[in-house]
ZAMARGU-4260 file (C-alpha; in steps of 0.2 Angstrom, whole numbers, plus 5000, padded with zeros to 4 digits):
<rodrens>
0) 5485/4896/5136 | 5495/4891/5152 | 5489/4872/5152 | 5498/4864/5166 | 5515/4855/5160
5) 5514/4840/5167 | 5495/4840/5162 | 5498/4839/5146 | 5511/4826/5148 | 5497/4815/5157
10) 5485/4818/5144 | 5491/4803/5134 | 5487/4792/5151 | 5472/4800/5154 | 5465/4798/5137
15) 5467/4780/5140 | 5462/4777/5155 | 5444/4786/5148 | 5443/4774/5134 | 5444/4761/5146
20) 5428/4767/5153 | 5421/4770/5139 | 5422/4754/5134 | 5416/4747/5150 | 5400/4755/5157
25) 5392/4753/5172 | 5373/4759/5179 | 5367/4768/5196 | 5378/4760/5210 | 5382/4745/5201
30) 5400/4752/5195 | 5409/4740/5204 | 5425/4738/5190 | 5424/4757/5187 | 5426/4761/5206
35) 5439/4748/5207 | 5449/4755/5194 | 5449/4771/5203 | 5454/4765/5220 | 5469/4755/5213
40) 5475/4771/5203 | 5472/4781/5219 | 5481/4770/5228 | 5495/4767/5214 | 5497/4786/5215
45) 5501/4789/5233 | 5485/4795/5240 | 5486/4796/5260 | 5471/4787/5262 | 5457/4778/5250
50) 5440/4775/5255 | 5428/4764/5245 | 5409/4760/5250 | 5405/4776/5253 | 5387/4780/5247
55) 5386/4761/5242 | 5398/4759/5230 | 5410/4780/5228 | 5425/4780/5231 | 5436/4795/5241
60) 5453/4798/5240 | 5464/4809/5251 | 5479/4820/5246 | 5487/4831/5260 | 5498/4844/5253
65) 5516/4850/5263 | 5519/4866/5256 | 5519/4880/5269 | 5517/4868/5283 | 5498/4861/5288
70) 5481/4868/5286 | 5466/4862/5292 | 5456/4866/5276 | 5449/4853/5265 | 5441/4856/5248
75) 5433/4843/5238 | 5431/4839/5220 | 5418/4830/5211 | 5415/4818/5198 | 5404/4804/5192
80) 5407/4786/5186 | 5390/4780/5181 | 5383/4774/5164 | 5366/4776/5155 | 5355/4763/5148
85) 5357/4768/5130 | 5364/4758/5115 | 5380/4765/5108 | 5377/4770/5091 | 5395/4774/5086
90) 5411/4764/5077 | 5424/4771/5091 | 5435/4758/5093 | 5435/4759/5111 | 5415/4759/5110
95) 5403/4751/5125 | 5407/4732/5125 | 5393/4731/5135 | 5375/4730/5124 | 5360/4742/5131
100) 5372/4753/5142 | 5385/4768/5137 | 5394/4781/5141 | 5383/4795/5136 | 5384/4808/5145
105) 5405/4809/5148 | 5404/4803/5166 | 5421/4794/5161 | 5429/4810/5155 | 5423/4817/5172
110) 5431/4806/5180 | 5447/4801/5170 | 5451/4820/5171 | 5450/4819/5192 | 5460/4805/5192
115) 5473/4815/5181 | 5472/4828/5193 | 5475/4816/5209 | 5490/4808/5201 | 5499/4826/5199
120) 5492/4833/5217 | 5499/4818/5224 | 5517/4819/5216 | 5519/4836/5220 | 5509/4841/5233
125) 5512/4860/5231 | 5498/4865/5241 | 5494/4865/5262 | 5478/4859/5267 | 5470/4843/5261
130) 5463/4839/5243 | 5448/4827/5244 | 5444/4817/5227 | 5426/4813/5228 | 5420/4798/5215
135) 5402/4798/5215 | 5391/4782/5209 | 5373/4785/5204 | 5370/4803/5195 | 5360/4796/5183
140) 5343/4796/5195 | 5348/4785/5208 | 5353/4800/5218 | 5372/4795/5223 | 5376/4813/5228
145) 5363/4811/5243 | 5370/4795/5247 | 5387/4801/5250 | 5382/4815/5260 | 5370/4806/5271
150) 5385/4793/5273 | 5393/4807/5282 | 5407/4811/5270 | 5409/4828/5271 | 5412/4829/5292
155) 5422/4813/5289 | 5435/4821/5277 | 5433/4838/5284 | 5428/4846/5268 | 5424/4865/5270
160) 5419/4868/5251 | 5417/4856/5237 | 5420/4857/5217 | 5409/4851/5201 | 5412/4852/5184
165) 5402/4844/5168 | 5407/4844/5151 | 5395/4855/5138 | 5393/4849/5121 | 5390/4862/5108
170) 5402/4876/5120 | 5421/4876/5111 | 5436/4865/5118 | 5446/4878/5129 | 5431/4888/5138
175) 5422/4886/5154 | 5404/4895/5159 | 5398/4896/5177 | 5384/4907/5186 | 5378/4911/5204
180) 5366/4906/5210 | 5353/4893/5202 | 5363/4885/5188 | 5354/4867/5184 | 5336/4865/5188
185) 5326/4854/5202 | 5319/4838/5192 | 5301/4830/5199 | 5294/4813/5193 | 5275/4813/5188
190) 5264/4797/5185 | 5247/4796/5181 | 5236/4780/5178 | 5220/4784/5170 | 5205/4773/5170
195) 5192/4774/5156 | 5181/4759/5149 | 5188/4747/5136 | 5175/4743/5121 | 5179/4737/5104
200) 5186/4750/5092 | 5170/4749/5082 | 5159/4755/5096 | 5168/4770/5105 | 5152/4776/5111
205) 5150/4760/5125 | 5167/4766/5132 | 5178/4780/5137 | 5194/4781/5126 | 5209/4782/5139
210) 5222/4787/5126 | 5207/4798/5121 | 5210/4804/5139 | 5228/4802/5140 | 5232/4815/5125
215) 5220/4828/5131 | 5229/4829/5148 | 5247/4830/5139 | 5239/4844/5129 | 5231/4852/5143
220) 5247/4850/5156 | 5257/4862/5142 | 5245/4875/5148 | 5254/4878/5167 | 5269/4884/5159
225) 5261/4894/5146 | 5246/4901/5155 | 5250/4899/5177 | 5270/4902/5177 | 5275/4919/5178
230) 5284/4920/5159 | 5299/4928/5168 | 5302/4911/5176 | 5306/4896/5169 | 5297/4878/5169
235) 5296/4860/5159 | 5282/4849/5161 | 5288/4836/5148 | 5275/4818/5147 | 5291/4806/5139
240) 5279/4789/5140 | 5263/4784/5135 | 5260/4764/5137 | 5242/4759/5133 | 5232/4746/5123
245) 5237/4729/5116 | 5227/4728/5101 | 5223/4738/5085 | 5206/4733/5087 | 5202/4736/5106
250) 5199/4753/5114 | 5211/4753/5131 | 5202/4753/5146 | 5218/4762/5155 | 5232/4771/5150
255) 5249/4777/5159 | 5259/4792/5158 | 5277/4796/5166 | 5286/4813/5164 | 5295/4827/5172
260) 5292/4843/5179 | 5307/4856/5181 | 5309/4872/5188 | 5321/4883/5196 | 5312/4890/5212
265) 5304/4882/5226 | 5289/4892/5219 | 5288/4887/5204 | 5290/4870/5210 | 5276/4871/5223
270) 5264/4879/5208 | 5269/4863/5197 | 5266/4850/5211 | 5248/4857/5214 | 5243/4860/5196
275) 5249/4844/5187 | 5237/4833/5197 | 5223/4846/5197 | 5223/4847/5178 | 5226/4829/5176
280) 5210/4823/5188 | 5200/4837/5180 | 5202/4833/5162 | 5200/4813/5164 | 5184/4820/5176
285) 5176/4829/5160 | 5179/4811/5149 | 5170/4802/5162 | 5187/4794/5167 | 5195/4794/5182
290) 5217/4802/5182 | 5226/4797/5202 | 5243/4807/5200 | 5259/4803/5210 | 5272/4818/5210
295) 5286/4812/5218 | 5300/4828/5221 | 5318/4821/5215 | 5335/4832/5213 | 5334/4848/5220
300) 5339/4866/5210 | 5358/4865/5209 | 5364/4882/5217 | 5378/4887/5215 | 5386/4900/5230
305) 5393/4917/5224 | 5411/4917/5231 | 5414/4900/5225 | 5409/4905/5209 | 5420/4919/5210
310) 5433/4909/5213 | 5431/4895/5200 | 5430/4908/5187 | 5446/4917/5193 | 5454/4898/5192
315) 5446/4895/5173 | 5455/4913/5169 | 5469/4905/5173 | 5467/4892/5163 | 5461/4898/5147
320) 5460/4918/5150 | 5447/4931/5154 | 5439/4930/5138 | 5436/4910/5135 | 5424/4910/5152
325) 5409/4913/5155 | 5403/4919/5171 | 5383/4922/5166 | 5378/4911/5156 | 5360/4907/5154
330) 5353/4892/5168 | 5348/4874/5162 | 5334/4863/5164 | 5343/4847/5165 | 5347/4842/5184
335) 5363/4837/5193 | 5362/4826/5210 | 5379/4839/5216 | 5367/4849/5221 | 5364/4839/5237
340) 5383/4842/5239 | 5381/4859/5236 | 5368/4861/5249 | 5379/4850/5262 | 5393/4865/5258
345) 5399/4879/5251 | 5403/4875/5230 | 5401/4878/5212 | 5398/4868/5199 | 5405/4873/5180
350) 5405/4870/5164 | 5419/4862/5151 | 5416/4863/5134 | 5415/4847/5124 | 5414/4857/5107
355) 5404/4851/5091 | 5398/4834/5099 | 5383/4825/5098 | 5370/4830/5114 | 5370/4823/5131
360) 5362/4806/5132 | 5362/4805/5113 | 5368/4788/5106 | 5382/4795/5098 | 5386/4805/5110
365) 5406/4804/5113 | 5416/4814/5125 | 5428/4825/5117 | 5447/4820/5123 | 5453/4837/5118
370) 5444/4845/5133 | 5455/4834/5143 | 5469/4845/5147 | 5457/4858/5151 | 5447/4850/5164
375) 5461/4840/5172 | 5471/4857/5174 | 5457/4869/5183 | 5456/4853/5194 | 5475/4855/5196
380) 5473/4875/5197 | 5458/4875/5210 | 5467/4866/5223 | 5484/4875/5222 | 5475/4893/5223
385) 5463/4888/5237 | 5477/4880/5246 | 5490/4890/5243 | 5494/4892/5262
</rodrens>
């Protein structure tokens, strides 16, 4: 498998510089030591020009290439530096030194692997036109992504296409997977308070139960993907907190519930943004209770555009041959802020695999070091093919 040379000699460096992150993680925008580190190496390694602050706290770094004279073409390539708030529940030796907050998802093999790839752009610069590495703060909810684009990033470095990747636990080290089209799935935020009438737990009948209330809406909201959604589309409605009560021996006068709803087309987006709240009023209307809802719209359907995809996957063949990549694998319901990039410009966003690992967001959750080579070299490959001159 044609892994770039120097790649491989790197890997030692990169390996570290991703337990260094790993072993300090950082939420949202606050990544402050983490986009420090990544300006001083980008600096350290030649880049033309560094930029920090961008969408609050990323970080950009330019690399203008000099083989075959100038181009005006710019592509850029994405990762993310934040953390979750998750306690570590591993013995690495390098593990989180920060209690309540990890690296659970592999946002510091995302971006150890770009740096990897910036160093060896920037020493040998076989390439015309200009490679933008883009260091993103925020994935994790706080919508990062947006925020760089709405800083203007992508008329301010002249990007013309732009370039994700994502590690994938339970696909083997050594194989990518892409598709056109919709890829990762828009993600919506649902809260719904419901009054009732608190009473003693003795005396049911002089109240209305809210988590009598609360449950029967949960049961009732699995209904829209099961009965309203066509079954040949795809939908989540997933109620993840239920906070209520204070007492064993006091029936709650309110409840609260908070979830998600996902979907992959506008359609099925606008279906669950009417029904969730019709449902939820409804039911608590048949308790004698009362439900107000708030559906609050958050990361857009990740869309991958065709050519780009064509082209990532010729790059991964290059990488790891035709066999080891997949170019249809099946969409996912978890969502990724690059979609906001993706919607700025033309892009695609792929998969790396991670191998036999815990899941994402799991608290023993590692990212796999093996797959370093891998990522940092399609990184390597996508820039010297787009830019060939």
């Amino acid at each position: 498998m044609p892994i770039v040379n120097r790649v491989a000699d790197l890997a030692r460096d990169i390996t570290e510089w991703r337990h260094d992150l790993h072993a300090h993680p950082e939420l949202l925008y606050d990544v402050h030591r983490t986009a420090g580190s990544v300006a001083e190496k980008l600096k350290a390694f030649g880049c033309d020009e560094v930029v920090t602050g961008i969408g609050r706290t990323g970080v950009v770094g330019v690399i203008k290439g000099r083989k075959g004279g100038a181009s005006g073409k710019a592509i850029g390539l994405r990762a993310d530096m934040d953390a979750l708030p998750i306690e570590e529940a591993t013995d690495l030796p390098y593990k989180s030194t920060v209690p309540g907050k990890m690296h659970a998802c592999g946002h510091d093999g995302h971006t150890a692997m770009l740096l990897g790839a910036a160093r060896y752009l920037a020493e040998t610069r076989n390439f015309a036109g200009t490679a933008v590495v883009i260091f993103q703060p925020a994935e994790e909810g706080g919508g990062g992504g947006k925020a760089m684009v709405d800083d203007g990033m992508m008329d301010r470095f002249n990007i013309g296409e732009v370039y994700g990747m994502h590690n994938y636990p339970g696909l083997p080290v050594g194989e990518f997977c892409i598709r056109p089209g919709s890829i990762m799935a828009a993600a919506d935020y649902v809260s719904i308070e419901i009054e009732g009438k608190g009473s003693h737990a003795a005396r049911p009948h002089l109240g209305i139960d809210a988590v009598l209330v609360g449950a029967q809406i949960i049961n009732n909201l699995q209904s829209i993907v099961s009965r309203n959604v066509d079954p040949l589309e795809s939908a989540v409605v997933s109620i993840c907190m239920f906070h209520a009560g204070t007492a064993e021996n006091v029936m709650p006068q309110t409840a609260r519930l908070r979830g998600t709803a996902r979907s992959l087309t506008p359609k099925v987006q606008d279906l669950l943004e009417k029904r969730i709240p019709e449902i939820a009023e409804g039911t608590a209307r048949l308790y004698g209770a009362t439900a107000k809802v708030k559906y609050r719209r958050g990361y857009p359907v990740l869309k991958n555009h065709p050519a780009q995809t064509d082209f990532a996957v010729q790059v991964a063949r290059q990488i790891v041959g035709e066999d080891r990549v997949n170019p249809d694998m099946a969409p996912l319901m978890g969502a990724e802020d690059f979609s906001y990039m993706v919607n700025a410009r033309p892009g695609a966003f792929i998969f790396v695999g991670n191998g036999d690992s815990a899941g994402l967001h799991h608290p023993a959750y590692n990212f796999n070091d093996e797959a370093i080579p891998f990522g940092t070299s399609y990184w390597v490959k996508l820039v010297e093919t787009a830019l060939a001159g």
